[in-house]
RODO-2510 file (C-alpha; in nm, 4 decimals, decimal comma):
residues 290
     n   res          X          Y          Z
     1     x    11,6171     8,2588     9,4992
     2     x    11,8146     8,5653     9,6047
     3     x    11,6274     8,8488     9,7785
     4     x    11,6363     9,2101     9,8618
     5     x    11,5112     9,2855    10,2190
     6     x    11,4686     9,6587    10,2241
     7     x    11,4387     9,7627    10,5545
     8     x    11,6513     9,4887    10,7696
     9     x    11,6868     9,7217    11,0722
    10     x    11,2859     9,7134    11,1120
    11     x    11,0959     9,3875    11,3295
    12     x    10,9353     9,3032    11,0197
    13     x    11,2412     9,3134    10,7994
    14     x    11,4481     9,1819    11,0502
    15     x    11,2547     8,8345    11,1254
    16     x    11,2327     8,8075    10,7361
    17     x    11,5583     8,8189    10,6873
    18     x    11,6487     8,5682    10,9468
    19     x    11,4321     8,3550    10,8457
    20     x    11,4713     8,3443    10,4188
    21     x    11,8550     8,3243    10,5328
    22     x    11,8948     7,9795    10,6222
    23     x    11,7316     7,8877    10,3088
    24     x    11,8091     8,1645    10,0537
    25     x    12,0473     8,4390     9,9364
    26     x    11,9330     8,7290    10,1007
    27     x    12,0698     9,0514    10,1291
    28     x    11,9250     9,3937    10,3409
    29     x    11,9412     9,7249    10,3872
    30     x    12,0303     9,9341    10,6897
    31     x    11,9232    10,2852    10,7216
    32     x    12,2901    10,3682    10,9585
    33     x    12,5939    10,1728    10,9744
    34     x    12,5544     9,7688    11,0625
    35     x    12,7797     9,8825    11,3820
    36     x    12,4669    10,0688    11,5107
    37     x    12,2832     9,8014    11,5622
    38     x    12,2713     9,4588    11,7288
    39     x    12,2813     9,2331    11,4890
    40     x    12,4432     8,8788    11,4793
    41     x    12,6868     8,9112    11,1490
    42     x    12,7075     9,1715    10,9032
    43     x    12,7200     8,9568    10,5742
    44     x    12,4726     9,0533    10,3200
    45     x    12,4019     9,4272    10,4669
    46     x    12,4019     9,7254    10,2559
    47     x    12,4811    10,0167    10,5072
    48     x    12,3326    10,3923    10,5284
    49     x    12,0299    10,3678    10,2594
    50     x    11,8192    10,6432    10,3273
    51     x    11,5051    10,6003    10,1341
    52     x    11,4645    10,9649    10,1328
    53     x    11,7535    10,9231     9,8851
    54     x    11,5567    10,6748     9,6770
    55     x    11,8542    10,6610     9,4503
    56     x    12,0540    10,4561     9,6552
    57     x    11,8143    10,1769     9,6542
    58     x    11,7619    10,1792     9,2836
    59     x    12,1052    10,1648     9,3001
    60     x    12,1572     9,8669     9,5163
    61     x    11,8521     9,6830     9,2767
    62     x    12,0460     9,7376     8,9859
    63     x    12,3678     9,5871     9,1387
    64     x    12,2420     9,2676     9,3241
    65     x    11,9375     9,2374     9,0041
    66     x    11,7172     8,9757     9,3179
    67     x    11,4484     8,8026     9,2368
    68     x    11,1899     8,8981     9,4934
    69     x    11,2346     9,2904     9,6803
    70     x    11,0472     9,2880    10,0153
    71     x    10,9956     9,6570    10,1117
    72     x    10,9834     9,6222    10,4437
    73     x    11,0701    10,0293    10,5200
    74     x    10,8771    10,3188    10,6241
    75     x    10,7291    10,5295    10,9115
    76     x    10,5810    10,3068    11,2303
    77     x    10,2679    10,3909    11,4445
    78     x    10,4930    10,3920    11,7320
    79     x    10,6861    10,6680    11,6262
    80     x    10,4478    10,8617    11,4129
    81     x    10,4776    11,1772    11,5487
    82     x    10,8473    11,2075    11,5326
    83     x    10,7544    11,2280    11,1448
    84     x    10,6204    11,5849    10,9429
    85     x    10,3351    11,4648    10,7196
    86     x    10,5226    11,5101    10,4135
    87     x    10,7354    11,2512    10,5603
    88     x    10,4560    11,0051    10,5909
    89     x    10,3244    11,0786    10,2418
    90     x    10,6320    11,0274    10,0820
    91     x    10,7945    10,7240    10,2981
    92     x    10,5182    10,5515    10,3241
    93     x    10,2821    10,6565    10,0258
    94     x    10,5044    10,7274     9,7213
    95     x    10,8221    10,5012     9,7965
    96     x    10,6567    10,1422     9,7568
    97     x    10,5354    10,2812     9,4002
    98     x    10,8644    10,4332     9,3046
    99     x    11,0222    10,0719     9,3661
   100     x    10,7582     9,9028     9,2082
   101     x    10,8485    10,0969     8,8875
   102     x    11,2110    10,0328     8,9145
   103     x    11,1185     9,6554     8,9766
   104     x    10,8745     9,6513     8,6713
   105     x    11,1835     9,7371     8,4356
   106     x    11,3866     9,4377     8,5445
   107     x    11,0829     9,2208     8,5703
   108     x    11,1721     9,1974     8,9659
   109     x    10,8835     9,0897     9,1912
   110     x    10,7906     9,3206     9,4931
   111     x    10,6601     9,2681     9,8026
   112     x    10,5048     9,5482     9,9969
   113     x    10,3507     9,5316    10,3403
   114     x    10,0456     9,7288    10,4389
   115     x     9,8553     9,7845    10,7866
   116     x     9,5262     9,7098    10,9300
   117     x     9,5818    10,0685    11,0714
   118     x     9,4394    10,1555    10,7694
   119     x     9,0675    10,1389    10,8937
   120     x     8,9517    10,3336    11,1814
   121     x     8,9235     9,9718    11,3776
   122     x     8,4886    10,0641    11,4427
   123     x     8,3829     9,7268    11,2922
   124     x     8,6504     9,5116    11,2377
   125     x     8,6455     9,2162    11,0044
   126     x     8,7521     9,4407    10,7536
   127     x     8,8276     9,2336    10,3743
   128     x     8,9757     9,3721    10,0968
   129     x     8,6302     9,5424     9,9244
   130     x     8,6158     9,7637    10,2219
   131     x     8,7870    10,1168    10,1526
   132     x     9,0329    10,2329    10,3903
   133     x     8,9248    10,4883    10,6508
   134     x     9,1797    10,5853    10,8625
   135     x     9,1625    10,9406    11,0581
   136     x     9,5555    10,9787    11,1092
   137     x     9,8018    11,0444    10,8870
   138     x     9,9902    10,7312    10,9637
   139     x     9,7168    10,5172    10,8325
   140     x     9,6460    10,7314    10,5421
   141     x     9,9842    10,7473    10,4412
   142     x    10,0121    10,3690    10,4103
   143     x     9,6806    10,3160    10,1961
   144     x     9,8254    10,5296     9,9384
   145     x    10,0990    10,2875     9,9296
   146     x     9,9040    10,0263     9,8832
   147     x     9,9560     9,8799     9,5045
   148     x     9,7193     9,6401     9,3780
   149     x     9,8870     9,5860     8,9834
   150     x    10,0823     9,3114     8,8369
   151     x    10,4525     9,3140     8,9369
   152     x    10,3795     9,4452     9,2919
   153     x    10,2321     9,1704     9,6028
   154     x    10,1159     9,4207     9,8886
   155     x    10,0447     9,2284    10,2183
   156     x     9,7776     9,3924    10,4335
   157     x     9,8446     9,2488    10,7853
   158     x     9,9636     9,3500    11,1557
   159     x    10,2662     9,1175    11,2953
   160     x    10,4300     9,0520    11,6696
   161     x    10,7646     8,9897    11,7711
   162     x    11,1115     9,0511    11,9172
   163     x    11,2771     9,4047    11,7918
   164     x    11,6119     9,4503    11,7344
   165     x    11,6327     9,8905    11,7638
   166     x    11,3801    10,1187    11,8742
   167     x    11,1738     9,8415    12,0527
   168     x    10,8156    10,0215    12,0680
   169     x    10,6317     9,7498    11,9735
   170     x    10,3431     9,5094    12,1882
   171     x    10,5669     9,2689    12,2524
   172     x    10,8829     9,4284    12,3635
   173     x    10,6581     9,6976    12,5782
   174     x    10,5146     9,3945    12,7013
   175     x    10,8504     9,2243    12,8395
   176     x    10,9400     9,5838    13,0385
   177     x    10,6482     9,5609    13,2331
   178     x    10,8134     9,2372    13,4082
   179     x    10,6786     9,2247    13,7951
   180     x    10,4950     9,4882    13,7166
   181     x    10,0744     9,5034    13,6874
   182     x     9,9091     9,6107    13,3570
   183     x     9,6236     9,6393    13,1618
   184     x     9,4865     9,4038    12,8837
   185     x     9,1940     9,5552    12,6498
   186     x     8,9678     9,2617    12,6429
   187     x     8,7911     9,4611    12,3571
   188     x     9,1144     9,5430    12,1537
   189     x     9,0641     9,2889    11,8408
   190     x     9,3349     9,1722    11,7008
   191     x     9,3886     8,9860    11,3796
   192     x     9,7744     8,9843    11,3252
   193     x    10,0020     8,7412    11,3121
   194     x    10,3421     8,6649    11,5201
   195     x    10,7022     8,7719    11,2454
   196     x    10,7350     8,3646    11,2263
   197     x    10,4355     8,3158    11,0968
   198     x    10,4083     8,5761    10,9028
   199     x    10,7391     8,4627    10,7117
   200     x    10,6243     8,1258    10,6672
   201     x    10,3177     8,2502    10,5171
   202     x    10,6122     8,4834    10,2352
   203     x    10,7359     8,2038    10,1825
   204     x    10,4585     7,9407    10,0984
   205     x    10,3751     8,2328     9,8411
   206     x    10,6949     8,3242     9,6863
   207     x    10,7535     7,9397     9,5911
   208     x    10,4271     7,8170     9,5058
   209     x    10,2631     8,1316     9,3674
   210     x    10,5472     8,3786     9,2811
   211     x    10,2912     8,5141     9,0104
   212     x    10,0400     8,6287     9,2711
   213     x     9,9913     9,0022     9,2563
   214     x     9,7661     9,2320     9,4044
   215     x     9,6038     9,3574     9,7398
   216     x     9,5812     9,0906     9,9716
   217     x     9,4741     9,0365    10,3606
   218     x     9,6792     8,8729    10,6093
   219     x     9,5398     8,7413    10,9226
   220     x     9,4738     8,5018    11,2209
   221     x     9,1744     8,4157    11,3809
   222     x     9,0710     8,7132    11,5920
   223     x     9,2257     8,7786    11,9776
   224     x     9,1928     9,0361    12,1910
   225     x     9,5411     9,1729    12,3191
   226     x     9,4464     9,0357    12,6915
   227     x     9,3710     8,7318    12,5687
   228     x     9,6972     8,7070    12,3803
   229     x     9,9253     8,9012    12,6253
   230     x     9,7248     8,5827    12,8764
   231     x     9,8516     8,3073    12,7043
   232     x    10,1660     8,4630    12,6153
   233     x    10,2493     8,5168    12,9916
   234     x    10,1380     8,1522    13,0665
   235     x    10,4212     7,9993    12,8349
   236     x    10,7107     8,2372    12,9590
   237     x    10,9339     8,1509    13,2235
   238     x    11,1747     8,4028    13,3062
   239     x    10,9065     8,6813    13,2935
   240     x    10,6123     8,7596    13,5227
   241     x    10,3453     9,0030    13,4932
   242     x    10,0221     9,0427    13,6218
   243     x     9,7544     9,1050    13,3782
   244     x     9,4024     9,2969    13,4994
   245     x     9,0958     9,2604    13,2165
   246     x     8,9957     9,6416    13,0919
   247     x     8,6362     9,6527    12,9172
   248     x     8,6331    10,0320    12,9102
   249     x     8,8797    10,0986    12,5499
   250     x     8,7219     9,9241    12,2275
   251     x     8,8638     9,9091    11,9190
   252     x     8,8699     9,6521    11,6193
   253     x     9,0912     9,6677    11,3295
   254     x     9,0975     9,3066    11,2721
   255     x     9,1003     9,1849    10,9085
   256     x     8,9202     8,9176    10,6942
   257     x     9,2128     8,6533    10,5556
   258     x     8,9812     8,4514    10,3810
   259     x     9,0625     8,5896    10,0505
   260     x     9,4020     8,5154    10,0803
   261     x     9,3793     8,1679    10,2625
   262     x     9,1583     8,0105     9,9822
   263     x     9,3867     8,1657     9,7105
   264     x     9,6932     7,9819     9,8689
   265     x     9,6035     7,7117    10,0781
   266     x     9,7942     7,8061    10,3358
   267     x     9,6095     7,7635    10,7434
   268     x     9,7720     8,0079    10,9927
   269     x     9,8902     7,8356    11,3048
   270     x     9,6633     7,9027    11,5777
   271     x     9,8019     8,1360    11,8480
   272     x     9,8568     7,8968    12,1024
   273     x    10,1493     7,7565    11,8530
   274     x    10,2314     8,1071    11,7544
   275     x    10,2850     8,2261    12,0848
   276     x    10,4708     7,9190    12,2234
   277     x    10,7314     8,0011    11,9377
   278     x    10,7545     8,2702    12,0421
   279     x    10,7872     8,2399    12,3711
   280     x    11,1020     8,0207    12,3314
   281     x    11,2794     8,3174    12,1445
   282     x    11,2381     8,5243    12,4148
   283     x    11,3539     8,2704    12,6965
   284     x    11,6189     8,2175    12,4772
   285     x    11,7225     8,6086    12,4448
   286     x    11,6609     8,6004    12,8302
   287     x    11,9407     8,3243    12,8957
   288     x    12,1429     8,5063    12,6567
   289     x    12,1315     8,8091    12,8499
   290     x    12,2347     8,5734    13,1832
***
């Protein structure tokens, strides 16, 4: 199976394309140069594709012809409002459908990845019948990209993990605060699921349902961030943080994966497991660094 990671630069695409790489032919894009960035090797990266310039990526498609394109690209919560609007509605909204229509002609399969930041997080439990409510552009922008038609897999999930670049994710933010005290929203739901996981989930799909299409949810059993920031502490060793319990900030976009568990088979790990695989990467990066 070769593949197209779109995006490599990215946690998402990054931990995907580890991963599929000690098994497949994988190949990724990098916005900048591969110097830019720290990376282990530079074989399989496609350099300086600027989705704004969506030609280059057709480009690139039409060259390697993959099997499977994971689009793995666009604008991050985190960095939001470094973005104009018409960036959001074009990166996020109109790209994964301009790929999907370059991937239809070559009978390509594409994988797109959606948010739970797509609801306004009031209720949580959120499946795939209920329609996407988000008050910020970020969120909006990425239910228009949502694709639910043959030719075109979009995941609807939230993932964890290390970060290669910008490093504004829970989980890097997390590892900063080392000897430090914090807060942990005991009533911040949380449904996501840890990069790992979340590429061992790809790939139980991609082999034994490549013809699954559509609109799917992706999720754990629910957490709240204290909770999982607890046990995450609990299982490191070279980091220490002390963790205070805050009631007071509520929110819950956490998503239904029912849909997509029964269609598949597939059981998500629970996060004890999740977390101490985690937890190993980052002692690992930790010696590393020593």
């Amino acid at each position: 199976m070769k593949i197209l990671v779109i995006g490599r630069n990215g946690m998402i695409g990054n931990g995907i394309f580890e991963y599929f790489s000690n098994k497949y032919e994988v190949h990724g894009t990098l916005k900048r140069f591969a110097r830019d960035y720290p990376i282990k090797d530079h074989i399989n990266i496609i350099e300086n594709i600027d989705l704004k310039k969506i030609e280059l990526i057709e480009e690139v498609i039409n060259d390697l012809m993959p099997n499977v394109v994971i689009n793995c690209s666009g604008i991050i919560k985190q960095k939001s409002v470094e973005y104009s609007n018409d960036d959001h509605i074009y990166l996020n909204g109109q790209v994964p459908h301009m790929l999907l229509k370059n991937c239809q002609k070559k009978d390509i399969k594409l994988i797109n990845f959606s948010t739970d930041c797509v609801f306004d997080g009031k209720k949580g439990s959120y499946s795939e019948e209920d329609t996407p409510n988000a008050i910020d552009v970020y969120g909006s922008s990425k239910a228009m990209g949502e694709i639910s038609q043959d030719g075109c897999l979009t995941i609807r999930t939230s993932t964890i993990g290390l970060e290669i670049e910008n490093k504004h994710g829970l989980i890097e933010w997390f590892l900063d605060q080392s000897g430090k005290s914090i807060s942990g929203y005991d009533n911040a739901i949380y449904s996501g699921l840890t990069i790992n996981e979340l590429s061992r989930y790809l790939e139980h799909i991609l082999i034994n349902f490549p013809k699954l299409y559509g609109l799917y949810n992706m999720a754990s059993e629910k957490i709240s961030k204290y909770r999982l920031l607890s046990i995450l502490s609990e299982k490191l060793r070279y980091c220490t943080i002390d963790i205070e319990k805050n009631t007071e900030f509520y929110c819950d976009r956490s998503l239904d994966g029912t849909l997509l568990n029964s269609k598949t088979g597939f059981k998500v790990r629970s996060w004890e497991k999740m977390l101490s695989d985690l937890a190993l990467k980052i002692d690992e990066r930790e010696l590393l660094k020593n």
